[in-house]
KELO-536435 format. One record per residue (C-alpha): residue number from 1; y, z, x. Coordinates in pm, whole numbers, plus 32768, in hexadecimal, padded with zeros to 4 digits. Layout:
N
@num->NUM, py->Y, pz->Z, px->X
...
REM end
This chain:
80
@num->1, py->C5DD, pz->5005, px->6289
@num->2, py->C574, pz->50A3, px->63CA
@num->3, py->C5C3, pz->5217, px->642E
@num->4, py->C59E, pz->528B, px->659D
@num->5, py->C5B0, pz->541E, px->65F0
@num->6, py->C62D, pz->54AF, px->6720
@num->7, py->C4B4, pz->54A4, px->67BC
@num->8, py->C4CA, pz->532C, px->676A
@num->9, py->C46C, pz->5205, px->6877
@num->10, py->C58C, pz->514F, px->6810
@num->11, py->C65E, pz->5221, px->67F5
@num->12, py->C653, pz->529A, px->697A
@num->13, py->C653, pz->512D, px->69C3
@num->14, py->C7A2, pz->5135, px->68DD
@num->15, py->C861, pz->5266, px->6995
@num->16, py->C816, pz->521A, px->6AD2
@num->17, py->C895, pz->5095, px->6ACA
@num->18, py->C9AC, pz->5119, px->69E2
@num->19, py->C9F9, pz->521E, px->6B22
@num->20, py->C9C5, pz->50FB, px->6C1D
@num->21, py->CABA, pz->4FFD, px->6B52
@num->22, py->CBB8, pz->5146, px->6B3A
@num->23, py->CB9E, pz->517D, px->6C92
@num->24, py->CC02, pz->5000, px->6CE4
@num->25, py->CD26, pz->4FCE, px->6C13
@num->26, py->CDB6, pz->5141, px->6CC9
@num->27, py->CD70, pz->521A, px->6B95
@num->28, py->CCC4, pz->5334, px->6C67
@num->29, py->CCE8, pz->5429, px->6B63
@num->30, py->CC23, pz->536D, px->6A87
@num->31, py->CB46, pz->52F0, px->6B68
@num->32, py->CB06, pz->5476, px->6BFD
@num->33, py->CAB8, pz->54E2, px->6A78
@num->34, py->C994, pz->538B, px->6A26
@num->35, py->C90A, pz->53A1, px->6B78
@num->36, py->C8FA, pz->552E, px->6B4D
@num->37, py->C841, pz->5509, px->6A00
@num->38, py->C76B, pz->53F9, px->6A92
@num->39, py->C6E3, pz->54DF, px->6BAB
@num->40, py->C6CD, pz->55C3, px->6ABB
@num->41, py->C5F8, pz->5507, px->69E6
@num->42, py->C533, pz->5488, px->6AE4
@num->43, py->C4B6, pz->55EA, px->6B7A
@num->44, py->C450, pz->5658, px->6A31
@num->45, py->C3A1, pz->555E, px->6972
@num->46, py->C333, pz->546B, px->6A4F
@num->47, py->C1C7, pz->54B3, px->6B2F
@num->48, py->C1BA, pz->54C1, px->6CBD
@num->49, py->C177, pz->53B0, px->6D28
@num->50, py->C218, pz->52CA, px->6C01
@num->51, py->C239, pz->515A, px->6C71
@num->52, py->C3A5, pz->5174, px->6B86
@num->53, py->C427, pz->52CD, px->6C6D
@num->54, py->C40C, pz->51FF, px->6D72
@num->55, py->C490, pz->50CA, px->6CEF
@num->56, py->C614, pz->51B1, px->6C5E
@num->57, py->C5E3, pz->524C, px->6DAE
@num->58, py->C626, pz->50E8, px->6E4B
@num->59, py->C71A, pz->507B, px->6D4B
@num->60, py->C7F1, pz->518F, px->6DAB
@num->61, py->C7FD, pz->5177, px->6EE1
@num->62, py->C88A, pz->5018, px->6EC1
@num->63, py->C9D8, pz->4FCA, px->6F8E
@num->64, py->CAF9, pz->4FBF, px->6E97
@num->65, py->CB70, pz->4E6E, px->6F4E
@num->66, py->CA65, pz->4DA9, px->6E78
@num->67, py->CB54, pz->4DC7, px->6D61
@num->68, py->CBCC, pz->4C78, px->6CF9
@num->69, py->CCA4, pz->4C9A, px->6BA7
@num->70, py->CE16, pz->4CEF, px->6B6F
@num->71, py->CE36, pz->4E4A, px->6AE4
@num->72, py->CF5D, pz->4E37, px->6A0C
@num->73, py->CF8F, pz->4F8D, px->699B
@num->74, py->D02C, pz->50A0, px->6A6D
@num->75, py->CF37, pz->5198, px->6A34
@num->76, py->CE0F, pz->51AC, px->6951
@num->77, py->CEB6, pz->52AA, px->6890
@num->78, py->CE96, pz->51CF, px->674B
@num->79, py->CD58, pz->51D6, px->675E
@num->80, py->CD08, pz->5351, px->66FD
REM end
């Protein structure tokens, strides 16, 4: 079993597409909190100049109207 940290690749690549898909389906509070951390994240452990900064960077800027599936909950409150 794998273990990622906080200073992880995959895990900014986690946050910030768990902040994106939060930010589609209307859960802004959620989305706010990954996309926070992901920043985060991104500022302190990745280099300037990081071919993956700039690839989040472009992720989050996204439109949310991309979003294709049915969100069936009414908030992501189940989720914490």
């Amino acid at each position: 079993m794998s273990r990622f940290g906080a200073d992880s690749r995959t895990s900014l690549i986690i946050f910030t597409r768990l902040g994106v898909l939060y930010r589609r389906c209307g859960w802004h509070d959620l989305a706010a909190q990954g996309l926070a951390h992901a920043q985060t994240g991104r500022a302190r452990y990745l280099p300037a100049g990081d071919d993956l900064a700039a690839e989040l960077t472009a992720i989050t800027a996204e439109p949310d109207d991309v979003h294709t599936a049915v969100c069936t909950q009414p908030s992501g409150a189940w989720l914490r």
